[in-house]
C-alpha positions in Angstrom: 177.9 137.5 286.9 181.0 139.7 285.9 180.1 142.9 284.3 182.1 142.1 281.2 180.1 139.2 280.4 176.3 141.9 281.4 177.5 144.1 279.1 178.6 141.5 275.8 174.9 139.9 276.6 173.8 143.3 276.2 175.3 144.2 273.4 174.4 140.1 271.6 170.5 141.2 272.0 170.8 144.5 271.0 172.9 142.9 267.9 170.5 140.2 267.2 168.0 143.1 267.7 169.5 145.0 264.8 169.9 141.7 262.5 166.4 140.7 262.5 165.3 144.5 262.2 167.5 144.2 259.2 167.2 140.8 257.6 164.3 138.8 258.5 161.9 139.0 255.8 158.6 140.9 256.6 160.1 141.8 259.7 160.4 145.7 258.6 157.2 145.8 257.6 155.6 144.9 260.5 158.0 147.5 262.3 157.0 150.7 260.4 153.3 149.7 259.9 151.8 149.1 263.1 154.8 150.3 265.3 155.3 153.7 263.0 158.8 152.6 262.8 161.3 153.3 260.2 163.9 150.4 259.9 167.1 152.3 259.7 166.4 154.8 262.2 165.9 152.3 264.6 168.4 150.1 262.9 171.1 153.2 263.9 170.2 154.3 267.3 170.8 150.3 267.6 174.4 150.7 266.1 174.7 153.9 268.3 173.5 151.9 271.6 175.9 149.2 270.8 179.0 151.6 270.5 178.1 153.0 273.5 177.9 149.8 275.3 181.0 149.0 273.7 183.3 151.6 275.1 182.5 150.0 278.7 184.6 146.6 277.6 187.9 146.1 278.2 190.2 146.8 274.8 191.1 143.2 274.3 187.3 141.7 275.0 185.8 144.6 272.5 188.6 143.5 269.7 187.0 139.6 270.2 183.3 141.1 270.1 184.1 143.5 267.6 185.3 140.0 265.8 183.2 137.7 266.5 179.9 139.3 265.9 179.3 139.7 262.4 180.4 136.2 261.7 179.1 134.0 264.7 176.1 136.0 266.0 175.7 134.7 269.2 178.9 135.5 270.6 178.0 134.7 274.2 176.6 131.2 275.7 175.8 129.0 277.9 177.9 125.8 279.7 175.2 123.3 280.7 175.9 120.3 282.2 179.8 121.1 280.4 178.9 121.7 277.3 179.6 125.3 275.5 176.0 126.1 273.8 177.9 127.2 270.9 179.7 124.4 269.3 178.4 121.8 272.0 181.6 120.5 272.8 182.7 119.6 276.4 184.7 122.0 278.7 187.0 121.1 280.6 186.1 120.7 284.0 188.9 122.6 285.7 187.5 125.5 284.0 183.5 125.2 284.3 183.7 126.5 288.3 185.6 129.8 287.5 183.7 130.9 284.5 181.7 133.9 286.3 184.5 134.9 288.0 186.6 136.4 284.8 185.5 136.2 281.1 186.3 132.7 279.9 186.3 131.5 276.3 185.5 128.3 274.6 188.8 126.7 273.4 186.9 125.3 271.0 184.6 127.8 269.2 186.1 130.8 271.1 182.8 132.2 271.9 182.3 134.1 275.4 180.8 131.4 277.9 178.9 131.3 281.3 177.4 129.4 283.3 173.5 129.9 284.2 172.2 130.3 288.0 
């Protein structure tokens, strides 16, 4: 898999990480009782992590993630059987064979897109 496309999957779990840390209800409280956790600590060495990640993209890929996150949450997925995992609509075909070769978008939904082993 190319190492762009490691490190935005990285980033996506560390940012859905954050986002339930954050916003699922309950969630916090089960962090700082029995883990001894405090949300927003945790919530900004996740932030930190992610920045650091971050400076490994390439410019243009880190202005799309930078982007894409806050409003799409799962910024990378999967093609399956031609279908982008995001918006399921087909990819072109000419296009499913080189997707780990470079970091390919969906025309579509213009999410980051692989294809699974």
């Amino acid at each position: 898999m190319n190492p762009q496309l490691m490190l935005l999957l990285e980033i996506q779990d560390l940012y859905l990480q954050k986002t339930a840390l954050l916003e699922e209800p309950g969630f916090d409280s089960v962090q700082e009782k029995h883990f001894n956790i405090d949300p927003r600590t945790a919530a900004e060495a996740l932030d930190e992590k992610i920045e650091e990640l971050k400076e490994g993209l390439d410019p243009a890929i880190q202005l799309r993630c930078e982007r894409g996150f806050p409003t799409l949450g799962r910024m990378v997925v999967p093609v399956i059987g031609g279908v982008c995992y995001g918006c399921f609509v087909s990819i072109p075909t000419s296009r499913v064979g080189d997707q780990n070769q470079g970091v390919e978008t969906c025309e579509s939904c213009g999410r980051f897109i692989y294809a699974p082993r």
